[in-house]
C-alpha positions as CSV (number, residue, x, y, z in Angstrom):
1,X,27.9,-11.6,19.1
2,X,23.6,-11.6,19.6
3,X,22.5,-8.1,20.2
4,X,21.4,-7.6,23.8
5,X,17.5,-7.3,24.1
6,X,15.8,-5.5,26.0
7,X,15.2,-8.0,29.0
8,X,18.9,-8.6,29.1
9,X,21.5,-7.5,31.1
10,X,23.9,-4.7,30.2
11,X,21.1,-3.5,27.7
12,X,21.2,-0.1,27.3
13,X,17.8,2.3,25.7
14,X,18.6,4.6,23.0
15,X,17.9,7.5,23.0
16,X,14.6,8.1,21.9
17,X,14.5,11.0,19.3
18,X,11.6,13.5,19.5
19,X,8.6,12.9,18.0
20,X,8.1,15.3,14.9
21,X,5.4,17.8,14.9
22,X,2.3,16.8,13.9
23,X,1.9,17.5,9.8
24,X,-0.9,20.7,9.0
25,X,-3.5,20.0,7.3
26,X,-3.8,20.7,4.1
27,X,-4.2,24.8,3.9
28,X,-7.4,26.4,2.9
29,X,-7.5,27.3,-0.7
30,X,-9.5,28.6,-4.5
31,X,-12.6,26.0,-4.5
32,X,-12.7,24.6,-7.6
33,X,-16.2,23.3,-9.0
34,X,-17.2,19.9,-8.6
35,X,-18.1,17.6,-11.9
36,X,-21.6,18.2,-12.6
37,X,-24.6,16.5,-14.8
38,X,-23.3,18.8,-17.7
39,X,-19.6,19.0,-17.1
40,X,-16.8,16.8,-15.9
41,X,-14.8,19.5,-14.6
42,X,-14.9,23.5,-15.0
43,X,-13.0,24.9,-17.9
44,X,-11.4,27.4,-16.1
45,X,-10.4,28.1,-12.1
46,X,-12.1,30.4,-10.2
47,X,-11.6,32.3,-7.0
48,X,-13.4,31.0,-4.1
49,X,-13.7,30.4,-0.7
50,X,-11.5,28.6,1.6
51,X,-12.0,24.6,1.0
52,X,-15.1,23.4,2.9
53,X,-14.6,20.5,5.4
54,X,-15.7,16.9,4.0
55,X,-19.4,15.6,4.1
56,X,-17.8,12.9,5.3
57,X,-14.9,11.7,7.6
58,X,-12.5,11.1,4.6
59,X,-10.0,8.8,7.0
60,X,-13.4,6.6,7.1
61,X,-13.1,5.6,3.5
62,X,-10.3,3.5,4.2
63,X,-11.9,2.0,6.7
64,X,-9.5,3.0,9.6
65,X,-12.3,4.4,11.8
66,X,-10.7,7.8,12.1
67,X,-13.2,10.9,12.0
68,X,-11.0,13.4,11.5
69,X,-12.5,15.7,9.1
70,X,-10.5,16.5,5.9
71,X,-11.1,19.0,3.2
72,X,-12.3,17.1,0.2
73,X,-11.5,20.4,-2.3
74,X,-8.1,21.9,-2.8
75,X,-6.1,24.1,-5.3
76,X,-3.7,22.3,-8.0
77,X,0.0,22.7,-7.1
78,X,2.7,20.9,-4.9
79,X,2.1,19.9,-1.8
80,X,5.1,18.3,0.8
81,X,4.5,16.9,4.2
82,X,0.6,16.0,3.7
83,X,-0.7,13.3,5.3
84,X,-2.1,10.0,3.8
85,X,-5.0,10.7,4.6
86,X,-5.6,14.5,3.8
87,X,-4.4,13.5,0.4
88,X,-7.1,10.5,0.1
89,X,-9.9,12.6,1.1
90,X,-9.5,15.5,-1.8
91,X,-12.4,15.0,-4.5
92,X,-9.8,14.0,-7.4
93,X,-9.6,11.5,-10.2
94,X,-5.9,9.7,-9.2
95,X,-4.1,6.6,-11.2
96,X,-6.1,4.3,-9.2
97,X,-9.3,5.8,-10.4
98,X,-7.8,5.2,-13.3
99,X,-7.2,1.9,-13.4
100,X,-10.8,1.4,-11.7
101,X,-12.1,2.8,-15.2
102,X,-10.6,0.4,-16.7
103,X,-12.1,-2.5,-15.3
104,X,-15.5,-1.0,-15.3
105,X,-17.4,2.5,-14.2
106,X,-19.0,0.8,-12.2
107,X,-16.0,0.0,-10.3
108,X,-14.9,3.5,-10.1
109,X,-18.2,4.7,-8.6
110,X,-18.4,1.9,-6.1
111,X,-14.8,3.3,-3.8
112,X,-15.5,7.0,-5.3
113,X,-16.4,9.9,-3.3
114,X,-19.7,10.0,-6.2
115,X,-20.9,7.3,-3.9
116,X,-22.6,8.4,-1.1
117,X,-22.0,5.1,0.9
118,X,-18.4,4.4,-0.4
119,X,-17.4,0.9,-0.7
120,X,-14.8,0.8,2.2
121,X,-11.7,-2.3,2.3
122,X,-11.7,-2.6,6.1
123,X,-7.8,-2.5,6.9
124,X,-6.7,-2.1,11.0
125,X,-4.9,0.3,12.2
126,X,-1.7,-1.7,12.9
127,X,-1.7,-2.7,9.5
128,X,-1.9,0.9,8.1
129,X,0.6,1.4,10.6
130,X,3.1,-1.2,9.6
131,X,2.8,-0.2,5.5
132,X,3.7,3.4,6.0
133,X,6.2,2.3,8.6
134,X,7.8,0.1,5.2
135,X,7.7,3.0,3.2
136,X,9.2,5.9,5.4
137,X,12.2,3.4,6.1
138,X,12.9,3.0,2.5
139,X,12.2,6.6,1.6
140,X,12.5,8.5,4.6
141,X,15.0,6.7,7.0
142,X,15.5,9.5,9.8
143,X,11.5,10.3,9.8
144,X,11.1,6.6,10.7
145,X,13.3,6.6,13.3
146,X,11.6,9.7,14.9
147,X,8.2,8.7,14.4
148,X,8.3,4.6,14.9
149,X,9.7,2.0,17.8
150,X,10.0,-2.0,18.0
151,X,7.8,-3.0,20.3
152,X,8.8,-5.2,23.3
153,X,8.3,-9.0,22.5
154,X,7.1,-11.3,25.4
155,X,9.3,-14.0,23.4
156,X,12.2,-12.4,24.1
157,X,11.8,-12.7,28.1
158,X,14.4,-14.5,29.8
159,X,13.4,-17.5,31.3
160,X,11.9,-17.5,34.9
161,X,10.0,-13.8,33.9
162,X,7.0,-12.8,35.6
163,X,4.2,-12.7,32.5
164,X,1.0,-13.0,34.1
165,X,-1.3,-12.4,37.5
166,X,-0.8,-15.7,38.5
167,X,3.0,-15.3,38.0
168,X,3.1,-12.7,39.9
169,X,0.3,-14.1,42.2
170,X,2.7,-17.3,43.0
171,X,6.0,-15.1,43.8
172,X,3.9,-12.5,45.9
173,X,2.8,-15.9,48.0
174,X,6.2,-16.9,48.4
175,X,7.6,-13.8,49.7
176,X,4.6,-13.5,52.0
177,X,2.7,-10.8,50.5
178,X,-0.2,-9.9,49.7
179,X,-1.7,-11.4,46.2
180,X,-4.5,-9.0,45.9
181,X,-4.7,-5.9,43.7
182,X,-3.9,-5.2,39.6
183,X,-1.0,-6.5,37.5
184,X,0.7,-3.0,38.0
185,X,0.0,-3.4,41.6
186,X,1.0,-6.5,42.3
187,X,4.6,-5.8,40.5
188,X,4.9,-2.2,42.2
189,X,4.5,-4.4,45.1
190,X,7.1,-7.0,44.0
191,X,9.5,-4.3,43.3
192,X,9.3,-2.7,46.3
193,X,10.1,-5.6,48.2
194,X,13.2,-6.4,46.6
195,X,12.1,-8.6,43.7
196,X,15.4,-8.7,41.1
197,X,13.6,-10.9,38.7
198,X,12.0,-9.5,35.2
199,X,8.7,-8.5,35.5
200,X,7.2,-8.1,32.1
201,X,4.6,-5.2,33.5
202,X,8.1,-3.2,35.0
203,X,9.8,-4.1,31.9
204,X,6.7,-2.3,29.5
205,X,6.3,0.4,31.7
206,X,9.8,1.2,31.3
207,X,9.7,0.8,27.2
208,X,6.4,3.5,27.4
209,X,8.4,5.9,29.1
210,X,11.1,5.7,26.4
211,X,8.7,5.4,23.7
212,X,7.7,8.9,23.6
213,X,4.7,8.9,21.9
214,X,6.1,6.8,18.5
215,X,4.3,4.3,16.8
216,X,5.0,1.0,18.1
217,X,5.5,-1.9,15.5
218,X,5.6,-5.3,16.5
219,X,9.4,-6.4,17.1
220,X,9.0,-9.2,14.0
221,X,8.1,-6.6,11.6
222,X,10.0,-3.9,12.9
223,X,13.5,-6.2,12.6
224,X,11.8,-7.4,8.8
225,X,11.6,-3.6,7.7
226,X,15.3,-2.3,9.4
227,X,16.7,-5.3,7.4
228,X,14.5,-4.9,4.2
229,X,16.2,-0.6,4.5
230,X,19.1,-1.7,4.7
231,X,19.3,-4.2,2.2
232,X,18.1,-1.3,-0.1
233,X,20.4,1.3,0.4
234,X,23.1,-1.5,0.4
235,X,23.3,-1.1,-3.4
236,X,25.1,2.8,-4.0
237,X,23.3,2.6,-7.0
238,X,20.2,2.1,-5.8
239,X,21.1,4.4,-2.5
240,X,21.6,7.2,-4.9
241,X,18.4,7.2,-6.8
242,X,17.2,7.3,-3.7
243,X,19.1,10.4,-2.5
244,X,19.1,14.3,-3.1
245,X,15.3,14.5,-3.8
246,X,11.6,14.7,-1.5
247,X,9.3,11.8,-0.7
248,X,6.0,11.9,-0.8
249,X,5.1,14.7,-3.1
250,X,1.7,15.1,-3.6
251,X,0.9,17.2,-7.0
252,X,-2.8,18.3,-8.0
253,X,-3.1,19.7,-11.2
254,X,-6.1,20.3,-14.0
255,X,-5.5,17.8,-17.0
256,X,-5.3,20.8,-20.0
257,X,-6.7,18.9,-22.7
258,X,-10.0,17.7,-20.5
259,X,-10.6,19.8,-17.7
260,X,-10.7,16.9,-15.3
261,X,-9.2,17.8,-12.0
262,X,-6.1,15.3,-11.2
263,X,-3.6,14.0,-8.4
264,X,-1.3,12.1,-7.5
265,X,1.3,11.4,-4.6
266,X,5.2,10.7,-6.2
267,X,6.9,8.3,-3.9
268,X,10.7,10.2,-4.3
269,X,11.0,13.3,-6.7
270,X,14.1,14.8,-7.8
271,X,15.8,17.5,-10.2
272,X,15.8,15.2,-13.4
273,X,13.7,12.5,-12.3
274,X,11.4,10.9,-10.3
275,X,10.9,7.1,-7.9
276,X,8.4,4.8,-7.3
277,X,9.1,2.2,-5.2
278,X,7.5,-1.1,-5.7
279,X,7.6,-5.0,-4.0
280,X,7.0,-7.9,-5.6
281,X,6.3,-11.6,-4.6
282,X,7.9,-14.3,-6.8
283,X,6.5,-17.5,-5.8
284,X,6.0,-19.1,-9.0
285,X,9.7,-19.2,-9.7
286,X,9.8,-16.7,-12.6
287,X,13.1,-15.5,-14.0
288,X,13.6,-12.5,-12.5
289,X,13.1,-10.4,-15.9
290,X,9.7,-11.5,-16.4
291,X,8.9,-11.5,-12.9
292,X,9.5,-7.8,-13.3
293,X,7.7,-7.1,-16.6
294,X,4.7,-8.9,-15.3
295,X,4.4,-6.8,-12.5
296,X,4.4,-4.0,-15.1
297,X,1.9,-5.6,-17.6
298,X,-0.6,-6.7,-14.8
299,X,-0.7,-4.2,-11.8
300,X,-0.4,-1.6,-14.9
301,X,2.5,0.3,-13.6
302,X,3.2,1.0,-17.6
303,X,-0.5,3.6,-16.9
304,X,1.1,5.1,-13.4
305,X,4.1,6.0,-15.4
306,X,2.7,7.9,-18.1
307,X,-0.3,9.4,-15.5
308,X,3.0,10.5,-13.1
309,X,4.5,12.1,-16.1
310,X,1.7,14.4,-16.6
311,X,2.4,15.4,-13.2
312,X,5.3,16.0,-13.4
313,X,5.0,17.7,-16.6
314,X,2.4,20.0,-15.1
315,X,5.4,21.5,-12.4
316,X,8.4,21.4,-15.1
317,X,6.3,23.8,-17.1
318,X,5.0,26.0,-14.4
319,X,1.5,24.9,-15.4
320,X,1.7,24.0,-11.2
321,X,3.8,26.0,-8.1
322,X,4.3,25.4,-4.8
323,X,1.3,26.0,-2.3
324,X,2.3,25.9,1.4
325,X,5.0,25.7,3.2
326,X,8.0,24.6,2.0
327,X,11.9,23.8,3.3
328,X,14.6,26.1,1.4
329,X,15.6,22.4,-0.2
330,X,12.1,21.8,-1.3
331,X,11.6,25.1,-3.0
332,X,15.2,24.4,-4.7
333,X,14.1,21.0,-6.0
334,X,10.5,22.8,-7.4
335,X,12.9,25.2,-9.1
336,X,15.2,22.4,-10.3
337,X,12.4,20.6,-11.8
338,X,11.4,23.4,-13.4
339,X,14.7,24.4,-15.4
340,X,14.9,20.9,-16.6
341,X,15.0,21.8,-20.8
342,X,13.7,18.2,-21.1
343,X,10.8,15.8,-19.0
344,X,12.2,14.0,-16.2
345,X,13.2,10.5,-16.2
346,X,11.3,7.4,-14.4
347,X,12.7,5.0,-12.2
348,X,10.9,1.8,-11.0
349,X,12.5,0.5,-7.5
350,X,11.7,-3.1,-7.1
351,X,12.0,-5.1,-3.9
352,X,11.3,-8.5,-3.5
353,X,9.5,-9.7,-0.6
354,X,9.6,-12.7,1.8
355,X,13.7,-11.5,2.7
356,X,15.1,-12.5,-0.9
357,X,17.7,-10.0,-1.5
358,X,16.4,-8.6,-5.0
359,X,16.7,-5.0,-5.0
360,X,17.0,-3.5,-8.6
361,X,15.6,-0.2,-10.5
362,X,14.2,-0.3,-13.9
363,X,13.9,2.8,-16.2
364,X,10.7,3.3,-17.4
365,X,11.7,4.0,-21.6
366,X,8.9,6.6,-22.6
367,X,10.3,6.8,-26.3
368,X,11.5,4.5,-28.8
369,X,15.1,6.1,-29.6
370,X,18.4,3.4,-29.4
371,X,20.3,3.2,-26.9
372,X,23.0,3.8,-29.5
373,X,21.5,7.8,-29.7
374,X,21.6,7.9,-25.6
375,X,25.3,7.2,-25.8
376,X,26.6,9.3,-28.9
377,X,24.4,12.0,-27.2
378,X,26.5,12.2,-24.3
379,X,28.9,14.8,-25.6
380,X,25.8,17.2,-26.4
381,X,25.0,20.0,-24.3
382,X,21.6,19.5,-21.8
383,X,19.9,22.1,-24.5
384,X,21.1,20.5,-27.4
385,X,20.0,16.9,-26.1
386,X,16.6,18.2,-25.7
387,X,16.4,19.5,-29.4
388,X,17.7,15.9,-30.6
389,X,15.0,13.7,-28.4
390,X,12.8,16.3,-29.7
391,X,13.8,15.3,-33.3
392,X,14.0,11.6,-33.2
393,X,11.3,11.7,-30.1
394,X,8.1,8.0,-31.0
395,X,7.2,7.1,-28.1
396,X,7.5,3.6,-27.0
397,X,4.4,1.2,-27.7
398,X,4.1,0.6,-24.2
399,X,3.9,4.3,-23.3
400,X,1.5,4.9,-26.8
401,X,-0.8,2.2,-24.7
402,X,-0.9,3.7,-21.3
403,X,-2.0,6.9,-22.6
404,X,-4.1,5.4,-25.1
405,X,-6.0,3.7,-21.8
406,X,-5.7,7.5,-19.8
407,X,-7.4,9.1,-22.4
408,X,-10.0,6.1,-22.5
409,X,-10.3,6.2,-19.0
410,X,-10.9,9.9,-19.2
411,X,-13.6,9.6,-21.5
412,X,-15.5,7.0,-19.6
413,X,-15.0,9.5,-16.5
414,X,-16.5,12.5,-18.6
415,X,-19.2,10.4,-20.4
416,X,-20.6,9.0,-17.2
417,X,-20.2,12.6,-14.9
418,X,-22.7,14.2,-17.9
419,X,-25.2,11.3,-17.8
420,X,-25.6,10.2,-14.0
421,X,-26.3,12.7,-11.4
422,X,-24.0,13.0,-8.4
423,X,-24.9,9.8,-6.2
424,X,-25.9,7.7,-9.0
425,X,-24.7,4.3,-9.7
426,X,-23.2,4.1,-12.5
427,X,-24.6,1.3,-14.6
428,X,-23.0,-0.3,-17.6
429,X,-24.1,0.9,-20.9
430,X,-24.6,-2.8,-22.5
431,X,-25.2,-4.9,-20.0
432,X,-26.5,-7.6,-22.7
433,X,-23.8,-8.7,-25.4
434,X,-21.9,-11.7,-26.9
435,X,-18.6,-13.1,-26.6
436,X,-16.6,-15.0,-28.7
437,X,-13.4,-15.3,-30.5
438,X,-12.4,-11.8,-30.2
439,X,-12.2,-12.1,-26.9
440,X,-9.9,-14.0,-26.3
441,X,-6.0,-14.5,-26.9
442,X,-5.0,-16.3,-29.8
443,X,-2.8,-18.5,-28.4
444,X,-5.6,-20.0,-26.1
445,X,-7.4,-20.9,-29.5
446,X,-4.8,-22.9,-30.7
447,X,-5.7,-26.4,-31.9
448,X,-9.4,-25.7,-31.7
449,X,-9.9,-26.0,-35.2
């Protein structure tokens, strides 16, 4: 049977569920030095006033047009409920700004706040909308519900509906009225003369009034990401790594081997492990295997994972606490985390895109031990594991090369932070050199000789 719309007859609202309160802002806290000339980050935190409001509107920087005002300074811990954009605006070097210094400095410093006039990727409102609308429905299913609508589709009008003026204009006429006024007044006046037909004006001020101040998504999209949450929580598998856990976490923390001030924003965090969700597009027909690892290998999720880790390492051993306010289940999952005798695991979520039903997880392996060891382990107490992965513990090659381009990365941040004053492009170091073999793949040679 088609589902009534919301032109048809018999169609019944629901209920629109109240809006949530609007999130705090992050809370005023320590102020932690800024990178200087001479240091990347200060060796040791010190008391200081509440965090000053941004230079500039840190909303801005993603090109949204918001001026809301953010603090760009904070104090490491765990943060829930902050907003996107209170999290974008603090001063700190993230995964991205990781994988920006690998490309090149110089690509960092363009889209950093060490920029005084920020590169900015103009994205519209509606489309920042519609992407955090995705991701609350697959992490956060009742906050989506509270916070977004479907929109009303002038598709979906029956035939014969009044649309425009001159609809409106022509059935005025032929009732003898008046065609004069505004839209709204010239359907307040159809109405009130016993007009049955659907009026689209009637019909939207009637959605607005059950609206209730939620984010309307256009009805397309909004069907596309209901189905796309459902489809994922259709696998119990899946369902259940998504289950019993946060969203959005967002952890700040000082890196203890360099003193560079760090964040980063954990999709779905639980007691022994932690979720990132990902899509993917595969249009060129890979298997679906490959299609996966490639994602990995070229949007360097392999770095994210091991970044993340640190993280999460950082609250595990109480090197970071909660700061804030916190729900009785928040502060148990914090204290779940942190009685964990070993580091969490990582899960990738992958979702293809386009409406193919691909939905699977992949464990992110951060050490090299059989799968053999996982499974004769199993008998072993959760103290007694921890000892043996301790033992036997070589990290995989693909987790030895994401922290061997972190610490790179790190270096390049340091190096340039001491060189170029704050504000000052920073320039590559050789910007004459050669290429040849050595830079490129062997394979690609092949046959050249």
């Amino acid at each position: 049977m088609t589902a009534l719309t919301p032109f048809d007859e018999g169609y019944v609202a629901p209920a629109a569920a109240p809006p949530p309160p609007p999130p705090a802002p992050p809370p005023g806290a320590p102020k932690p030095a800024r990178p200087t000339r001479k240091s990347a980050a200060p060796k040791a935190e010190k008391p200081a006033p509440a965090a000053r409001p941004a230079s500039r509107p840190a909303a801005a920087s993603a090109g949204n047009g918001d001026e809301t005002e953010y603090p760009t300074e904070i104090a490491d811990g765990v943060y829930f409920g902050m907003i996107d954009d209170a999290y974008h605006a603090i001063e700190r070097l993230s995964c991205s700004g990781i994988q920006k210094l690998l490309v090149s400095p110089a690509n960092f410093w363009a889209e950093s706040w060490l920029n005084p006039a920020p590169l900015r990727v103009e994205i519209s409102a509606l489309v920042r909308s519609i992407g955090r609308a995705y991701h609350s429905a697959r992490l956060e299913p009742d906050l989506f519900a509270r916070n977004y609508v479907r929109a009303l589709d002038k598709a979906e009008l029956p035939e014969g509906a009044l649309v425009t003026g001159a609809d409106m204009g022509a059935a005025l006429a032929e009732m003898g009225l008046a065609k004069s006024g505004s839209v709204s007044e010239q359907a307040a006046r159809l109405r009130a003369n016993g007009y049955e037909g659907v009026i689209w004006q009637v019909e939207l001020e009637k959605w607005e009034a059950r609206r209730n101040k939620r984010i309307a998504i256009p009805a397309v999209t909004f069907d596309e990401i209901v189905e796309d949450g459902e489809r994922l929580r259709a696998s119990p598998a899946i369902a259940e790594l998504l289950s019993g856990g946060a969203a959005e976490v967002s952890v700040f923390w000082t890196c203890p081997k360099t003193g560079i001030k760090m964040k980063a924003r954990i999709d779905y965090l639980k007691p022994l492990a932690w979720i990132d969700f990902k899509t993917f597009d595969n249009s060129r027909g890979k298997v679906l295997n490959q299609a996966i690892a490639d994602a990995f290998r070229y949007n360097r999720y392999y770095v994210q994972a091991v970044l993340y880790r640190e993280a999460v390492e950082a609250i595990r051993n109480g090197l970071v606490d909660l700061v804030g306010d916190a729900t009785d289940a928040q502060r148990d999952l914090l204290a779940a985390v942190q009685l964990n005798p070993a580091p969490l695991a990582c899960y990738y979520v992958f979702q293809e895109k386009k409406g193919i039903p691909n939905v699977l997880a992949r464990r992110f392996r951060f050490d090299d031990l059989p799968l053999s060891h996982e499974m004769n382990s199993a008998g072993l107490s959760a103290a007694a594991k921890s000892r043996a992965d301790t033992f036997f513990d070589r990290p995989s090659l693909i987790a030895r090369k994401a922290t061997t381009e972190i610490e790179h990365a790190k270096r390049l941040f340091i190096g340039y932070s001491e060189i170029y004053e704050r504000g000052e492009p920073w320039l590559p170091f050789d910007p004459i050199g050669e290429i040849g073999d050595e830079d490129f793949n062997s394979y690609w040679l092949e046959g050249a000789e």
